[in-house]
N, C-alpha and C positions, 0 to 999 in steps of 0.2 A: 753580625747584624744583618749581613747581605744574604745569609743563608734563612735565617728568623723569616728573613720576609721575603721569598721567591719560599721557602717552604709556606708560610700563609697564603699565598697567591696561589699556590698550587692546591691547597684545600681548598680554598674559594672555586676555583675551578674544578675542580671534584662535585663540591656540594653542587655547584648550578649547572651542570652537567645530569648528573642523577636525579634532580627535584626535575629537571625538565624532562625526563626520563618516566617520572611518575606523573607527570601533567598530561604529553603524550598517548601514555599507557589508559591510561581515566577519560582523556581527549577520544579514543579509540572505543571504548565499550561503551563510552556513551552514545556516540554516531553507532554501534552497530546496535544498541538497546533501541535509538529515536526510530530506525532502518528498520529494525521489528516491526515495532507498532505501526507503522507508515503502511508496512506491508500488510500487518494484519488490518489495519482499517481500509487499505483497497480491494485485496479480497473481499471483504464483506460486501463493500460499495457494488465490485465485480457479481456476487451472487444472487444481492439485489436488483440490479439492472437483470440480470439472465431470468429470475422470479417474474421479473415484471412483463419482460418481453414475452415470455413463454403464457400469461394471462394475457398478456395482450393477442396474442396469436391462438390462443384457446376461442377469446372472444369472437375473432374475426371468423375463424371458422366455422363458429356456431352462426354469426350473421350468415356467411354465405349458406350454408346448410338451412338458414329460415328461408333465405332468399327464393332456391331451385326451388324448394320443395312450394312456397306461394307462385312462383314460375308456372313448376309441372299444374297445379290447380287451376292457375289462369287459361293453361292450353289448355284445359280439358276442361273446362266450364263451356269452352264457345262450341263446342260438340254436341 
């Protein structure tokens, strides 16, 4: 009878050893699947901001480029 049941306990212990083994395992590709996505939606975020800055700094240069150039006309008007 002692043997019946230290060999059951020993399969109990088997089974919740490897089921947490496969919780783990599933615990782990899940976190690196969520860790994808994460990433791939900060890239995007990243390339957007870089889009935005690079029109923002298009603009600005075209402001200063109106600016000299109504500048240069105002110096040469009073001539």
């Amino acid at each position: 009878m002692k043997k019946i049941f230290l060999s059951l306990t020993a399969l109990a212990l088997v089974a919740s050893v490897y089921s947490c083994r496969e919780t783990t395992t599933e615990n782990a590709e899940e976190t690196a699947e969520s860790m994808e996505v994460e990433t791939e939606n900060t890239m995007e975020e990243a390339g957007e901001a870089i889009d935005n800055a690079a029109e923002a700094t298009e603009d600005a240069l075209e402001d200063a480029g109106d600016a000299v150039e109504e500048a240069a006309k105002d110096a040469t008007d009073g001539q």
